[in-house]
C-alpha positions in Angstrom: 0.0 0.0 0.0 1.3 3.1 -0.8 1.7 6.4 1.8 -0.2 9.7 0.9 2.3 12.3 0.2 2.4 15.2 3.1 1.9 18.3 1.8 3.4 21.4 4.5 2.1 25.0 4.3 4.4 27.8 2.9 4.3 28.9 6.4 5.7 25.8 8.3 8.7 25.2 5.4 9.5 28.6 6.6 9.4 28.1 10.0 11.7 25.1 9.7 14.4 26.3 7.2 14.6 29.5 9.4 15.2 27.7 12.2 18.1 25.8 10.5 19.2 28.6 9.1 19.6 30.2 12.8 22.3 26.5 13.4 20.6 26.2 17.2 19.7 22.4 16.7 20.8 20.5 13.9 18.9 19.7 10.8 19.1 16.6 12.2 17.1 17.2 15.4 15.0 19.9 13.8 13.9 17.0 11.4 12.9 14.8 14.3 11.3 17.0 16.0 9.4 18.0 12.8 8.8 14.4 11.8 10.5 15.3 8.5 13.4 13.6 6.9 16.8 15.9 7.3 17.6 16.2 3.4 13.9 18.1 3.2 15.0 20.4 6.0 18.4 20.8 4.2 16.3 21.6 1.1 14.2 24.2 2.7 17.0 26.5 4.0 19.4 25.9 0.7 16.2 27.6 -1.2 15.9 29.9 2.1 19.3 31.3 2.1 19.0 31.8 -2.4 15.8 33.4 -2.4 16.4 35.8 0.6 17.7 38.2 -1.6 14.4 38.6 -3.3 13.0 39.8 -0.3 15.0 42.8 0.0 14.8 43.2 -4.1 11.0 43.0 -4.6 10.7 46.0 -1.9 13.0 48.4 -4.2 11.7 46.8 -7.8 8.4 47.2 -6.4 8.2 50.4 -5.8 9.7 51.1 -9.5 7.3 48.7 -11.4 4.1 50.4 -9.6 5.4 54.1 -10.7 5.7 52.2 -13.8 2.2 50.8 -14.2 1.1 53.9 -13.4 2.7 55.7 -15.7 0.9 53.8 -18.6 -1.9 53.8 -16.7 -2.1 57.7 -17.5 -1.0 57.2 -20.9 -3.1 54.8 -22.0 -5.9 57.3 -20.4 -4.8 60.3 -22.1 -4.8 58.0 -25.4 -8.4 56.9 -25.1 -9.6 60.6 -24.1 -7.8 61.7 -27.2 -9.7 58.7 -29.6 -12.8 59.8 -28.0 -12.7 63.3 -28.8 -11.8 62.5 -32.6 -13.9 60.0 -32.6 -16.6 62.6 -32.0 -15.3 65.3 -34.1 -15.6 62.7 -36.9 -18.9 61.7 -36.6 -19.9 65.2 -35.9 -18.3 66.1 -39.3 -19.8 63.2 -41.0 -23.1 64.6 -39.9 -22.5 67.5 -41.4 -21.2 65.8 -44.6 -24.5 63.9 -44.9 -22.7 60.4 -43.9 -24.9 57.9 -42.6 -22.6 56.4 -40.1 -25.5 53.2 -40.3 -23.9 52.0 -43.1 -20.5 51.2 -42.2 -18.9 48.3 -43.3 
């Protein structure tokens, strides 16, 4: 018969790989305790200690990408106010034109 896979929140991998990070117990112990094997503790703080940087990253990158976003935000805006006002000048001319905008291909 074969054993259901465990599945651990993001929270406790965290928990654990911090705490092996810190070197108080050893992975070892920390695995016992846990009732996890040691390589899956040694697994959680090797991918600890290469995505840490990230954390500090993403706050700076962040910051730029939002000012970004909201940069074409407003230019996408201005772009659609500007289509909208010829798009009206247009129809308003084709009025006057005698264009039946009904009949558009």
């Amino acid at each position: 018969m074969k054993k259901k896979r465990r599945t651990h929140s993001a929270e406790f991998k965290a928990r654990v790989a911090l705490e092996a990070l810190k070197q108080i117990k050893t992975v070892n112990q920390i695995a016992q305790d846990e009732g996890i094997h040691p390589v899956q503790v040694s697994q959680w703080k090797k991918e600890l200690q290469e995505r840490l940087p990230e954390v500090f990253a993403s706050a700076k990158t962040g910051g730029d990408e939002a000012r970004k976003a909201e940069r074409d935000r407003e230019r996408l805006e201005r772009k659609v106010g500007q289509l909208v006002i010829e798009k009206e000048f247009l129809e308003k001319k084709c009025g006057e034109l005698g264009i039946d905008l009904n009949e558009r291909p």
